[in-house]
N, C-alpha and C positions, 0 to 999 in steps of 0.2 A: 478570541484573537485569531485572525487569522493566519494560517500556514506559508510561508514564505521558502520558498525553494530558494537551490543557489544561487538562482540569479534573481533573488527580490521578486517574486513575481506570485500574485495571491494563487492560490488553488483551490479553483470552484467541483463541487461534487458533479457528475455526469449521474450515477449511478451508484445507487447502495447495493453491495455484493451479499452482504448480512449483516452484523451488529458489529465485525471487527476487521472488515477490509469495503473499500471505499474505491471506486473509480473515479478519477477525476483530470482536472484538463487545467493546462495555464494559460495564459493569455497569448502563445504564440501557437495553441493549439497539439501541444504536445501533452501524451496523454499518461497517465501514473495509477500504478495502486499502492494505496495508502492503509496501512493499516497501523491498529493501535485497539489495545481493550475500550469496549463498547464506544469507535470512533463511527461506527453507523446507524447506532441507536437512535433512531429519534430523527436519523435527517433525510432531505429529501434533496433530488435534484435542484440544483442550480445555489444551494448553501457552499459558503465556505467551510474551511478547516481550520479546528482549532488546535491550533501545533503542540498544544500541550497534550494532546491526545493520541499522537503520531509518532510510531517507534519506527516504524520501517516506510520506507517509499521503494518502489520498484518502478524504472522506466519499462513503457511500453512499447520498444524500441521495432517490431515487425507486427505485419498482421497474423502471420503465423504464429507465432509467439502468442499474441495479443490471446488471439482464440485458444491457445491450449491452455495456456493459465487459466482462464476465465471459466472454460470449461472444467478445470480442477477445482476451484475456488466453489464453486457451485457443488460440488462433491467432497470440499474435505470438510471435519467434523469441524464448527468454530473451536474448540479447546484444544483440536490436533493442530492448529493453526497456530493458535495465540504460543502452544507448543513449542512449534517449530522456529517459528519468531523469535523467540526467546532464546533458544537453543545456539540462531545464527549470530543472536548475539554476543553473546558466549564466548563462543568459536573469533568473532573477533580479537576481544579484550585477550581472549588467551595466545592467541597466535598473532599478536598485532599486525592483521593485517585486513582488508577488503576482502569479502566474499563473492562469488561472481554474484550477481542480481537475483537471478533465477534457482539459487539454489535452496531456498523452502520450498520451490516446486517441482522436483525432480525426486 
């Protein structure tokens, strides 16, 4: 099944990061990483997302931005990832509140 963001809108993969973060784009050309345990495994450019697989979405809101993540993502370890993921989640449910986007990458 595929992944439906807020506004209803499928998300096709651009780019597999590794096995558990995922680049991808929606149909108004706005672009995300998506991550979720083994949501890369196995896919390739231009698949959708199956939102049962998707814990976290990050917009890709600059190109600056875009390039430092991306360049991190490529250097952290996948289980220091799935880590930290988990961690932000966390940190929500306890503090009910929103975390800024960017902060598993800082």
């Amino acid at each position: 099944m595929p992944f439906f963001n807020e506004r209803g809108v499928i998300l096709k993969i651009i780019q597999s990061l590794n096995q558990n973060a995922l680049l991808v784009r929606d149909d108004k050309e706005n672009e995300f990483i998506a991550l979720g345990k083994g949501i890369g495994f196995g896919k390739k450019k231009g698949d959708c997302i199956d939102n049962k697989l998707i814990t976290t979405i990050y917009s890709m809101k600059s190109t600056v931005q875009e390039q430092k993540i991306l360049e991190q993502l490529k250097d952290i370890d996948e289980t220091i990832l799935i880590m930290a993921d988990e961690i932000s989640e966390l940190a929500k449910k306890d503090l009910s509140e929103e975390l800024n986007e960017s902060f598993v990458f800082h």
